[in-house]
ROSE-4610 file (N, C-alpha, C; in Angstrom, 1 decimal, always signed):
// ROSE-4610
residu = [X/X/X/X/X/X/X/X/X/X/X/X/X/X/X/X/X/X/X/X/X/X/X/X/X/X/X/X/X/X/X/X/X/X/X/X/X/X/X/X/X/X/X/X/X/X/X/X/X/X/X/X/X/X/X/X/X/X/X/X/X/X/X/X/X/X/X/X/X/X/X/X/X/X/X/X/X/X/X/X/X/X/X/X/X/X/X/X/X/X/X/X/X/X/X/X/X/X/X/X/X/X/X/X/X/X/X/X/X/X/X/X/X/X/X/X/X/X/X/X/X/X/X/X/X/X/X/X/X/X/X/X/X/X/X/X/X/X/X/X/X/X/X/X/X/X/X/X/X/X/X/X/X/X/X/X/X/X/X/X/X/X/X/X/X/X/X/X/X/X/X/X/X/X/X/X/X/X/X/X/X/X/X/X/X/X/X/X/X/X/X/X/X/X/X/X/X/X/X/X/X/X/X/X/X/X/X/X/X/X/X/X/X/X/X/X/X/X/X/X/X/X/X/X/X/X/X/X/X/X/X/X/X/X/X/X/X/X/X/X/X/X/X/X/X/X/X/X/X/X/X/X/X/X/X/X/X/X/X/X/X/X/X/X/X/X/X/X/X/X/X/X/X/X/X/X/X/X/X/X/X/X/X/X/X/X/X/X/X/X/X/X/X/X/X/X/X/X/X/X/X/X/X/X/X/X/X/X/X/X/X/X/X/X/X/X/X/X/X/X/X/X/X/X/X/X/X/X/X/X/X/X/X/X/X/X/X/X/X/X/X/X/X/X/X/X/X/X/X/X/X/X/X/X/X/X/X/X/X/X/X/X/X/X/X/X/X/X/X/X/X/X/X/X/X/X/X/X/X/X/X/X/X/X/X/X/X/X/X/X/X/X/X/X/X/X/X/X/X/X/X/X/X/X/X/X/X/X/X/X/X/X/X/X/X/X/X/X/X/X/X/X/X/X/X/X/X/X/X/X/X/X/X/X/X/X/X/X/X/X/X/X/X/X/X/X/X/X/X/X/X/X/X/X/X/X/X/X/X/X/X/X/X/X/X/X/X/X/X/X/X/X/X/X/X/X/X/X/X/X/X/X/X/X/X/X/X/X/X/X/X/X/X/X/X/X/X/X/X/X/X/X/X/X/X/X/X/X/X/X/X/X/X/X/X/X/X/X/X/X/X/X/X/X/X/X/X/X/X/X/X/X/X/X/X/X/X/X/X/X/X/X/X/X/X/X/X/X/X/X/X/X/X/X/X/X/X/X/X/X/X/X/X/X/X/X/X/X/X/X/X/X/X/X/X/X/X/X/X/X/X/X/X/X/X]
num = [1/1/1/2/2/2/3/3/3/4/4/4/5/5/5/6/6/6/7/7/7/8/8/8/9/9/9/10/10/10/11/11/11/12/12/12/13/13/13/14/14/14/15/15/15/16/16/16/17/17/17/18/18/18/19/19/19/20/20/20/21/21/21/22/22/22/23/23/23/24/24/24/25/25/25/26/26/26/27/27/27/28/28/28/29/29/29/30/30/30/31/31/31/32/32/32/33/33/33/34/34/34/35/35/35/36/36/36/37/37/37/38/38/38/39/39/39/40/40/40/41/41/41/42/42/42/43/43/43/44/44/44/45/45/45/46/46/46/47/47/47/48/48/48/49/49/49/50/50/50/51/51/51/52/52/52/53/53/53/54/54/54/55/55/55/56/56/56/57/57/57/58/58/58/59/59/59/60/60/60/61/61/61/62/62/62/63/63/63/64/64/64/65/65/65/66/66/66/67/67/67/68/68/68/69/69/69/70/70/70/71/71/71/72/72/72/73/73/73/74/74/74/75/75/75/76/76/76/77/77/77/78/78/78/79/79/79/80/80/80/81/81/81/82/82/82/83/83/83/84/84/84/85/85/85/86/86/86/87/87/87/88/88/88/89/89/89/90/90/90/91/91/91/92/92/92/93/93/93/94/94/94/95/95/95/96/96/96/97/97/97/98/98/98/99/99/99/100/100/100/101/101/101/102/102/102/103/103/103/104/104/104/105/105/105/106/106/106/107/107/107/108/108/108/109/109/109/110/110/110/111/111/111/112/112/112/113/113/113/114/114/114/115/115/115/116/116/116/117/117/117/118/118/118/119/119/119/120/120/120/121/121/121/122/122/122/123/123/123/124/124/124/125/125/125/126/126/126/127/127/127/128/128/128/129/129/129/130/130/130/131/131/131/132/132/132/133/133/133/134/134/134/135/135/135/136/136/136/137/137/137/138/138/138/139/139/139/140/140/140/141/141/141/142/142/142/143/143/143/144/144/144/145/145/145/146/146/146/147/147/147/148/148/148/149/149/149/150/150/150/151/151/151/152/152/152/153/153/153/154/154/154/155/155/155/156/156/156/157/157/157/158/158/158/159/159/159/160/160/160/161/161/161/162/162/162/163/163/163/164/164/164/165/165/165/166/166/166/167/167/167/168/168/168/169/169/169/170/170/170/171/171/171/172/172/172/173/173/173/174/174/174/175/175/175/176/176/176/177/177/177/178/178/178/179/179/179/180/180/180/181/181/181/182/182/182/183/183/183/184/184/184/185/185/185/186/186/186/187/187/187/188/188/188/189/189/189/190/190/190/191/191/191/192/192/192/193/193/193/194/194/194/195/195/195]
x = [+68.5/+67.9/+68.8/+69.0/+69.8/+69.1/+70.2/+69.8/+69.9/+68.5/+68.9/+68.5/+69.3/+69.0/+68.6/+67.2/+66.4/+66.2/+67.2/+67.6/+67.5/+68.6/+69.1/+68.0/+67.2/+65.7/+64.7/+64.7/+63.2/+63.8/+65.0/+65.8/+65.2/+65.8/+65.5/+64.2/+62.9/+62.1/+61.5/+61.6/+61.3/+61.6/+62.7/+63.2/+62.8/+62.6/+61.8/+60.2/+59.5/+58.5/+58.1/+59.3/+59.4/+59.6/+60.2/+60.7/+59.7/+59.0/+57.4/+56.2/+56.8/+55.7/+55.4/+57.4/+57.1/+57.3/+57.1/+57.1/+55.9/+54.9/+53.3/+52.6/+53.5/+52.9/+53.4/+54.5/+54.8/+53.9/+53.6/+52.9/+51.3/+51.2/+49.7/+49.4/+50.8/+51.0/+51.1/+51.8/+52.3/+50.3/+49.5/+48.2/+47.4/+47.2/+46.6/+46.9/+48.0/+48.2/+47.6/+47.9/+47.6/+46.1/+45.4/+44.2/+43.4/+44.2/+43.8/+44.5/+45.7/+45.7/+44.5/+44.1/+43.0/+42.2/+41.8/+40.5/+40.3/+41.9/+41.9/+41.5/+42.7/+42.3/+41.0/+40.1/+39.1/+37.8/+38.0/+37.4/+38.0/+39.5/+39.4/+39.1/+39.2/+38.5/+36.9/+36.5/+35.2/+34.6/+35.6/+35.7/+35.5/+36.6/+37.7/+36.1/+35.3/+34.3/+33.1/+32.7/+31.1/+31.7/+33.0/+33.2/+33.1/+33.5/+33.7/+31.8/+31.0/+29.8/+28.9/+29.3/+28.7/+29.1/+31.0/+30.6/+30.1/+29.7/+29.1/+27.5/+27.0/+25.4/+25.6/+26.4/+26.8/+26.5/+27.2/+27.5/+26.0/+25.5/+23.8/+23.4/+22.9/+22.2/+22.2/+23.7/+24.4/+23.2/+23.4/+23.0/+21.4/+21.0/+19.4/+19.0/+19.5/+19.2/+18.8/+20.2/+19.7/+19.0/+18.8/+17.4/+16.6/+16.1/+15.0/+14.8/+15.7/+15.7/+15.0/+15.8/+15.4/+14.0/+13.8/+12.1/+11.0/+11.6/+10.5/+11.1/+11.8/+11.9/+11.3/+11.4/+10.4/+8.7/+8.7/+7.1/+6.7/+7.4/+7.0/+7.1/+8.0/+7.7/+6.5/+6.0/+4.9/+3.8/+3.4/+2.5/+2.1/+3.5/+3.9/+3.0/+3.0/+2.7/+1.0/+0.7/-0.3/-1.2/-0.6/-1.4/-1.8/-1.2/-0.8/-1.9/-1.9/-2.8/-3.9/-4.6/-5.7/-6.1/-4.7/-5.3/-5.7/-5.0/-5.2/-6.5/-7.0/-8.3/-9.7/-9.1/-10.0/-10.8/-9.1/-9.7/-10.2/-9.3/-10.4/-11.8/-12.2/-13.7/-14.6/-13.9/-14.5/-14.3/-13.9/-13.3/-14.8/-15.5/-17.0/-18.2/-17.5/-18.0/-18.3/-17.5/-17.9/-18.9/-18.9/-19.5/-21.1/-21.3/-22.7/-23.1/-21.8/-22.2/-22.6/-22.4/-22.6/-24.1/-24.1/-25.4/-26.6/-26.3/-27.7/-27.8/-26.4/-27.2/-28.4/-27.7/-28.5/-30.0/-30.0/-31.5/-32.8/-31.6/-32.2/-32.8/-32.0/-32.3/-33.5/-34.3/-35.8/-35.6/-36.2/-36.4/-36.6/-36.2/-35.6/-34.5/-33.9/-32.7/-31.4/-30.6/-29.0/-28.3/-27.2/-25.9/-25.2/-24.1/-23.5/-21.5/-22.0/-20.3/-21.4/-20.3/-20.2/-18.7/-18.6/-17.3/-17.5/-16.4/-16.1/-15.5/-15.5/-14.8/-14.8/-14.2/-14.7/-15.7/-16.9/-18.2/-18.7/-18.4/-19.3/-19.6/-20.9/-20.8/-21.8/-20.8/-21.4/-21.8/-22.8/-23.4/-24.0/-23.4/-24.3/-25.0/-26.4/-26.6/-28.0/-28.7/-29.7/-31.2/-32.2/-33.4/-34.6/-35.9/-36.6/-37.8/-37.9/-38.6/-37.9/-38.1/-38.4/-38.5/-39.8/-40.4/-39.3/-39.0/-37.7/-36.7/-36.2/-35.0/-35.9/-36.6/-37.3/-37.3/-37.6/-38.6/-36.5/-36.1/-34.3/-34.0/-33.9/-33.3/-33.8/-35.6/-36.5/-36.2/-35.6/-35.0/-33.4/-32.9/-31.7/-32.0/-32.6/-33.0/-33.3/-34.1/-34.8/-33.7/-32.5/-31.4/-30.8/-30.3/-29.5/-28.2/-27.6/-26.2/-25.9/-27.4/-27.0/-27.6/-27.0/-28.1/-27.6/-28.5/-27.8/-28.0/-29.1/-29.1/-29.7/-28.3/-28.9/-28.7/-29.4/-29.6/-28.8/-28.2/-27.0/-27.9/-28.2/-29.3/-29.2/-30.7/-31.6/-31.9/-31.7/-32.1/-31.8/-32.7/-32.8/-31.5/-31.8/-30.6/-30.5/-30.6/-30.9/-30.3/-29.1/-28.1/-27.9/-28.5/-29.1/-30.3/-31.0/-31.6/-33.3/-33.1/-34.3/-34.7/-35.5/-35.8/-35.7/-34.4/-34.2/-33.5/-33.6/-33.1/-31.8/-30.5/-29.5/-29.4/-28.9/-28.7/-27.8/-27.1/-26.7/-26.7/-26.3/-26.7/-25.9/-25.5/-24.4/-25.2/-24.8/-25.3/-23.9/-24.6/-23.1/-23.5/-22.1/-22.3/-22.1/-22.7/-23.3/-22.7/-22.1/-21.8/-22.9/-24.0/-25.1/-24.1/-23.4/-22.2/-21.8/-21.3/-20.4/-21.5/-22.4/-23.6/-24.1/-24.2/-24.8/-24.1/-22.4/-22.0/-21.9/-21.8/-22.2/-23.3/-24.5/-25.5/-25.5/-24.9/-25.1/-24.2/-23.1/-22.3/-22.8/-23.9/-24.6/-25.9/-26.6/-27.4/-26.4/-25.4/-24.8/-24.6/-23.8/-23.6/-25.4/-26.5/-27.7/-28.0/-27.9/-27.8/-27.2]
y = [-54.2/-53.2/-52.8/-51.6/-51.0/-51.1/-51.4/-51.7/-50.6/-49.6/-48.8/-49.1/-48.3/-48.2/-47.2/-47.8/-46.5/-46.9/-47.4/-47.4/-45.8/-45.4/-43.8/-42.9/-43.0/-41.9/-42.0/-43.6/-43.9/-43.8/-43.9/-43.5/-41.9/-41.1/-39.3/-39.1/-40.0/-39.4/-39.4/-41.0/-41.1/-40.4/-40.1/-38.5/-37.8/-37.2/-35.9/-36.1/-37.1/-37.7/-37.4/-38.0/-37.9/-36.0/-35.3/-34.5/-33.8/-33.8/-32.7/-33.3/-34.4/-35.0/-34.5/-34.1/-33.8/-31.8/-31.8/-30.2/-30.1/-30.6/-30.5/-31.0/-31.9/-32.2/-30.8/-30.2/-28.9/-27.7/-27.8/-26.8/-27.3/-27.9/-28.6/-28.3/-28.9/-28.4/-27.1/-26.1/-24.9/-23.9/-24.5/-24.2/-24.4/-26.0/-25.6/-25.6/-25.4/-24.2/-22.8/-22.4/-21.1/-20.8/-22.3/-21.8/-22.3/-22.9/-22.8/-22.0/-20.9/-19.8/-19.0/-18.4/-17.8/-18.2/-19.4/-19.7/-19.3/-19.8/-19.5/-18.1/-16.9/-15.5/-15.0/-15.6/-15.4/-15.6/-16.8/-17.3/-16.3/-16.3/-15.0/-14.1/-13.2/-12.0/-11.3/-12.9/-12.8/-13.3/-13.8/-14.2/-12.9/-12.1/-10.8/-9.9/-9.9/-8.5/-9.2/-10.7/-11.1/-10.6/-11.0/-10.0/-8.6/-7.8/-6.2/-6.6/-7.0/-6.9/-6.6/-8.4/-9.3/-8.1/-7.2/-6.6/-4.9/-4.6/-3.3/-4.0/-4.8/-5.3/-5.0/-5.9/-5.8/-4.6/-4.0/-2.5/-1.4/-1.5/-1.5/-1.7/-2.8/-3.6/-3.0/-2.7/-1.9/-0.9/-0.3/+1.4/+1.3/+0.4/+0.3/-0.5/-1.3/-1.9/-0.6/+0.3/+1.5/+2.6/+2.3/+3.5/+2.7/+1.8/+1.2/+1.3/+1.3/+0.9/+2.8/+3.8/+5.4/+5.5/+4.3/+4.9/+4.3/+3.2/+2.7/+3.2/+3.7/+4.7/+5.9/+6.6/+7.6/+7.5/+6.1/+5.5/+5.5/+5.1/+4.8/+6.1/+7.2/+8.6/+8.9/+9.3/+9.3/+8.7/+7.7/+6.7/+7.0/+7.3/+8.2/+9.5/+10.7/+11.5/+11.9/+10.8/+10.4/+10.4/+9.5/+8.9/+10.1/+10.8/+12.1/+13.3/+13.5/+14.3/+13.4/+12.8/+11.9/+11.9/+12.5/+12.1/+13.8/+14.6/+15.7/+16.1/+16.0/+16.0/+15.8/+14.4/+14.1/+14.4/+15.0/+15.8/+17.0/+18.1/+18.8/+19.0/+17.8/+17.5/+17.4/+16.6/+16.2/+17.1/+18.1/+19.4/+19.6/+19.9/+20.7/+19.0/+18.2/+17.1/+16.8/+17.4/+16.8/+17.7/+18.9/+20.1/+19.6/+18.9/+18.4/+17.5/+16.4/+15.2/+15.7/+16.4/+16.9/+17.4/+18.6/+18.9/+18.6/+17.7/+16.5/+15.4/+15.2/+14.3/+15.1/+16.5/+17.4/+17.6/+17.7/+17.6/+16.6/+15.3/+13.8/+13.2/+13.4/+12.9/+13.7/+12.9/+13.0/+13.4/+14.0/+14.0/+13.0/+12.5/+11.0/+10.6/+11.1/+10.0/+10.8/+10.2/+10.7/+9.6/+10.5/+9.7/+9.8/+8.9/+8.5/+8.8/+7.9/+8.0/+7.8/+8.8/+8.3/+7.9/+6.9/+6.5/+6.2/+6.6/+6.3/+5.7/+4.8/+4.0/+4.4/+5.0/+5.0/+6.0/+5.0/+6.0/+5.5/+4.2/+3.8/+4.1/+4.7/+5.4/+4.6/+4.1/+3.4/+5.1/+4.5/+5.0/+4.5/+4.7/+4.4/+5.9/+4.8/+6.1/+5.3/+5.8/+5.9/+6.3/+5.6/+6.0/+6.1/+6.6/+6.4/+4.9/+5.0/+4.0/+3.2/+2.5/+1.8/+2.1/+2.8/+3.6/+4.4/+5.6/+6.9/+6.1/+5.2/+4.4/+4.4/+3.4/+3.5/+4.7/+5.8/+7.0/+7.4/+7.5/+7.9/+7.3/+5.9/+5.0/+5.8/+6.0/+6.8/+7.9/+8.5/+9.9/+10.1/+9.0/+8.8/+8.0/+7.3/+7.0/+8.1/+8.8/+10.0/+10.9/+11.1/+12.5/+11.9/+12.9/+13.0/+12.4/+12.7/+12.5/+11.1/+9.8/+8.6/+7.8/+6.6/+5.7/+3.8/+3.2/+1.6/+1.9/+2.2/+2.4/+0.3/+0.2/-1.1/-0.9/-1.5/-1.6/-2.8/-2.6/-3.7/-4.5/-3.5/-4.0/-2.9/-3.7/-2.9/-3.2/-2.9/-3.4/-2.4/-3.2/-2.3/-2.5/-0.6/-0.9/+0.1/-0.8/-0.4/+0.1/+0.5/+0.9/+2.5/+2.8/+4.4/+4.5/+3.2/+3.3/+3.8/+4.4/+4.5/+3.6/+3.5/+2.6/+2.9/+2.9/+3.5/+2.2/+2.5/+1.6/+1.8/+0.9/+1.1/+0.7/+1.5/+1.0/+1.1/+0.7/+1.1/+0.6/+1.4/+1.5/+2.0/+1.4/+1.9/+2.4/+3.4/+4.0/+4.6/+4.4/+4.6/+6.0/+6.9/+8.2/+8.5/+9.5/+9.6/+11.4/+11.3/+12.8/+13.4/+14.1/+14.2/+15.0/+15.7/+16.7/+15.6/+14.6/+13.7/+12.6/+12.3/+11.9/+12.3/+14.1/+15.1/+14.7/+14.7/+14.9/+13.6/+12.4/+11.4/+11.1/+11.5/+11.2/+12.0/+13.3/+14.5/+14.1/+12.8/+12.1/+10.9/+10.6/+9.4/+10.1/+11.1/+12.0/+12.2/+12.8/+13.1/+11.9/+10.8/+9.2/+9.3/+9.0/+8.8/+9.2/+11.3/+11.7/+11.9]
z = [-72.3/-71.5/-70.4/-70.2/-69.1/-68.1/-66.9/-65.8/-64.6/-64.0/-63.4/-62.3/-61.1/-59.7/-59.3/-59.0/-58.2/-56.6/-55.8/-54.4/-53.9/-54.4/-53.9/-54.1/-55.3/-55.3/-54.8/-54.0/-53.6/-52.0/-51.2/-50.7/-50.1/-50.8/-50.7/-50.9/-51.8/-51.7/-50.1/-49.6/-48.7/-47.3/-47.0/-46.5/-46.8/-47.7/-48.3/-47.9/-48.2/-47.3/-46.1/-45.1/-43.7/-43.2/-43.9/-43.4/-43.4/-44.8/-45.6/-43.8/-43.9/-42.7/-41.4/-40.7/-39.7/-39.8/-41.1/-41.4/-41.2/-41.3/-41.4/-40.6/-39.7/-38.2/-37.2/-37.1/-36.6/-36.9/-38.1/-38.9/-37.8/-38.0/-37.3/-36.0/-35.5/-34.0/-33.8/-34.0/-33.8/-34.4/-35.5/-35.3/-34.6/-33.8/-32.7/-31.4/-31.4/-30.1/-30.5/-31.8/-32.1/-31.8/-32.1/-32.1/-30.9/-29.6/-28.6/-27.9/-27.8/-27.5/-27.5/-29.0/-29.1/-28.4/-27.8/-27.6/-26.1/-25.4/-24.4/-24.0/-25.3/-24.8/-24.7/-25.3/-26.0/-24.8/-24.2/-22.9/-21.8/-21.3/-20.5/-20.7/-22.0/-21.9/-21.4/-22.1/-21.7/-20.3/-19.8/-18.3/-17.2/-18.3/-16.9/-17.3/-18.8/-19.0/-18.4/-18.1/-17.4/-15.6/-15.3/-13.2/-13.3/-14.4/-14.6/-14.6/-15.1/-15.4/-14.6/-13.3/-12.2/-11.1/-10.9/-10.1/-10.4/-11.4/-11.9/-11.4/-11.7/-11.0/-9.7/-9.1/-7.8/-6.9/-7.8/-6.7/-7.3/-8.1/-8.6/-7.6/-7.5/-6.6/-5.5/-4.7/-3.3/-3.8/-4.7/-4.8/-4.1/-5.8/-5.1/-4.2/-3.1/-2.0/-1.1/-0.9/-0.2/-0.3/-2.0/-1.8/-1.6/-1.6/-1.4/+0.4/+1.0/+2.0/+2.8/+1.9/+2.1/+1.7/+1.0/+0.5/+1.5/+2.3/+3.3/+4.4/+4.5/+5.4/+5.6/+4.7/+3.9/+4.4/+3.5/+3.6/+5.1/+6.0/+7.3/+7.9/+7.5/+8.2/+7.3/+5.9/+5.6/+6.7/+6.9/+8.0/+9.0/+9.5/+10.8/+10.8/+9.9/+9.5/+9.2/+8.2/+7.9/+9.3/+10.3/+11.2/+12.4/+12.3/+13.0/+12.7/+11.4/+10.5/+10.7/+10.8/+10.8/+12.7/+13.5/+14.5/+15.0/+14.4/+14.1/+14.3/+13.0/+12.1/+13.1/+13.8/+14.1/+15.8/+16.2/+17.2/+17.3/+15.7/+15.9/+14.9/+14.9/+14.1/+15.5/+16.4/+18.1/+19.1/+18.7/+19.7/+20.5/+20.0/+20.5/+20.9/+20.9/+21.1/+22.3/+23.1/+24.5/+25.2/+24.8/+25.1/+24.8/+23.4/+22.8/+23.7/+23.9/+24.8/+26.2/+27.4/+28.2/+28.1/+27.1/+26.8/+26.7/+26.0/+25.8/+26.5/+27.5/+29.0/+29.7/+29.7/+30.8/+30.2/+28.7/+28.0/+28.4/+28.0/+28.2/+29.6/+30.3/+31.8/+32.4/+32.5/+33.5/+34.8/+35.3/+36.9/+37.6/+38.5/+39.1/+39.3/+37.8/+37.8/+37.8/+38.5/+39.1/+38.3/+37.8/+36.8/+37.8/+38.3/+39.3/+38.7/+37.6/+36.8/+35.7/+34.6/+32.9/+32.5/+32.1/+31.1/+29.6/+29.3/+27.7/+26.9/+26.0/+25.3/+24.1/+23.0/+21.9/+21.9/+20.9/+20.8/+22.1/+23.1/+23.4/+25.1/+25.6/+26.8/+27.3/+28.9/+30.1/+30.9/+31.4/+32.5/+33.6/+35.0/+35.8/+37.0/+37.4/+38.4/+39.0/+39.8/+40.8/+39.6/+40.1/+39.6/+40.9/+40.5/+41.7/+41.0/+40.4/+39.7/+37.9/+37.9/+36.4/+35.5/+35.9/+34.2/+34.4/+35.2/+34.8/+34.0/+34.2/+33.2/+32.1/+31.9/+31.2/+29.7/+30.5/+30.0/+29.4/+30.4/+29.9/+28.5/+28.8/+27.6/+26.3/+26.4/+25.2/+24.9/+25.4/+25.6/+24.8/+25.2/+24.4/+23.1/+22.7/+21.4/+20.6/+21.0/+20.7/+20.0/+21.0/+20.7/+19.1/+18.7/+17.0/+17.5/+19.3/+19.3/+20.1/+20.0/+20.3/+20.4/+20.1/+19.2/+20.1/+19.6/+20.3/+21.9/+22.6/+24.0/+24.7/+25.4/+26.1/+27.8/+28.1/+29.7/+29.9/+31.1/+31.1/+32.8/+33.5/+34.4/+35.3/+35.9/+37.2/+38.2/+39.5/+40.7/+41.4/+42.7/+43.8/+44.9/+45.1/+46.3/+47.5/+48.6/+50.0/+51.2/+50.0/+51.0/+51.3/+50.8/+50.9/+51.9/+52.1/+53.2/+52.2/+51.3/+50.4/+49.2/+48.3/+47.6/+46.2/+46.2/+44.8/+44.2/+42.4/+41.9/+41.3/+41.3/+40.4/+39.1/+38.5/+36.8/+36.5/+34.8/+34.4/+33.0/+32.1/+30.9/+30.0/+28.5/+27.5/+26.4/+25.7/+24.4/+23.6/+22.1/+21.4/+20.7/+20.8/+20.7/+19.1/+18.6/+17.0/+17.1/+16.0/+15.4/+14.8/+14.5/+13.6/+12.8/+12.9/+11.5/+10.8/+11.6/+10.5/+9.9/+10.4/+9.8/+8.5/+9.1/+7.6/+6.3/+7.1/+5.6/+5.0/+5.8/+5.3/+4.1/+4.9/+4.2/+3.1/+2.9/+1.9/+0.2/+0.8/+0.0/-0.4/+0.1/-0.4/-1.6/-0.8/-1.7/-3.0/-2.9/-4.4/-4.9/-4.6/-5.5/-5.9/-5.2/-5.7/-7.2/-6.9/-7.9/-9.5]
C-alpha cells in the first residue's frame, strides 16, 4: 500500500478554516455594529421627534395657560359687572323706598311720641325718641307690626328721663324694614310653583 502524506492538506485546510473563521467573525462584527448603528439611529430619532413633541406640548400649554388666565380675567370683569347690575337693580327697585319708609313713620306714630334719630342698617331700623307714657310705645310698637312695610319690632329699652325737667320716657326701638312689592312678587312665585 502506498504511502500518502496528508500533512500539506490538513495543513491548508486548516488555514482555510482559520481564515473562513476570521471572515465570519468580521462578517459578525461589521453586523453588529450594523445593527447597533440602526439601533442607535433609531433611538435618536425617536429621541430628537418625543423634544419636537415635549416642546410642541410645551409651547400648548404656554398658549393655554394664557387663555386661561384671559378667561378668569374675563370671569372676574363679568363679577365685577354682575355685581354692579345687581347693585344697579337694586337701587332702583329701593328708589321710592325711603319715600314709603318716611311715610309710614308719619302714619304709625301716635300722638305722644317724638323720634329723636332714625338709623339704618340694612333692613334693620333703630329708633330712638321721647314718649309721654308706656302705653304710647306701647300702642307704636302695634302700630308698626300692623304696617305691610315692617315687621320684627323689638324694644331695646324704656326709662324715664328727667333731664328735660318733665316726665317723659326714653326709648328706643329696632324694626326690620319689608318691601310689600318685593314680598308680592315673592309670594305671586310661590302661588305659581303651588299651581
Amino acid at each position: 500500500m502506498a504511502k500518502i502524506n496528508l500533512l500539506p492538506w490538513r495543513e491548508e485546510r486548516r488555514q482555510q478554516q482559520t481564515k473562513e473563521y476570521y471572515i465570519l467573525l468580521g462578517l459578525a462584527a461589521g453586523l453588529a455594529l450594523l445593527v447597533f448603528g440602526l439601533a442607535y439611529y433609531y433611538f435618536d430619532q425617536s429621541t430628537k421627534f418625543q423634544n419636537k413633541r415635549n416642546a410642541f406640548m410645551t409651547a400648548e400649554i404656554a398658549k393655554l395657560d394664557k387663555q386661561i388666565e384671559e378667561i378668569e380675567q374675563l370671569e372676574a370683569k363679568k363679577a365685577s359687572l354682575i355685581a354692579r347690575q345687581e347693585v344697579i337693580e337694586e337701587l332702583q327697585a329701593n328708589r321710592t323706598q325711603m319715600v314709603h319708609l318716611f311715610d309710614e313713620l308719619v302714619k304709625t306714630i301716635p300722638n305722644g311720641v317724638f323720634l329723636e334719630k332714625i338709623t339704618q342698617q340694612g333692613t334693620l331700623i333703630s329708633m330712638e325718641g321721647y314718649s309721654q307714657s308706656h302705653s304710647r310705645v306701647s300702642d307704636y310698637m302695634r302700630r308698626l307690626d300692623d304696617s305691610v312695610w315692617f315687621n320684627v319690632t323689638d324694644l331695646d329699652y324704656i326709662k324715664a328721663d328727667d333731664t328735660l325737667g318733665t316726665h317723659e320716657q326714653k326709648f328706643k326701638l329696632s324694626v326690620r324694614l319689608v318691601n310689600p312689592n318685593r314680598q308680592k312678587d315673592t309670594d305671586d312665585i310661590g302661588e305659581e310653583e303651588v299651581s
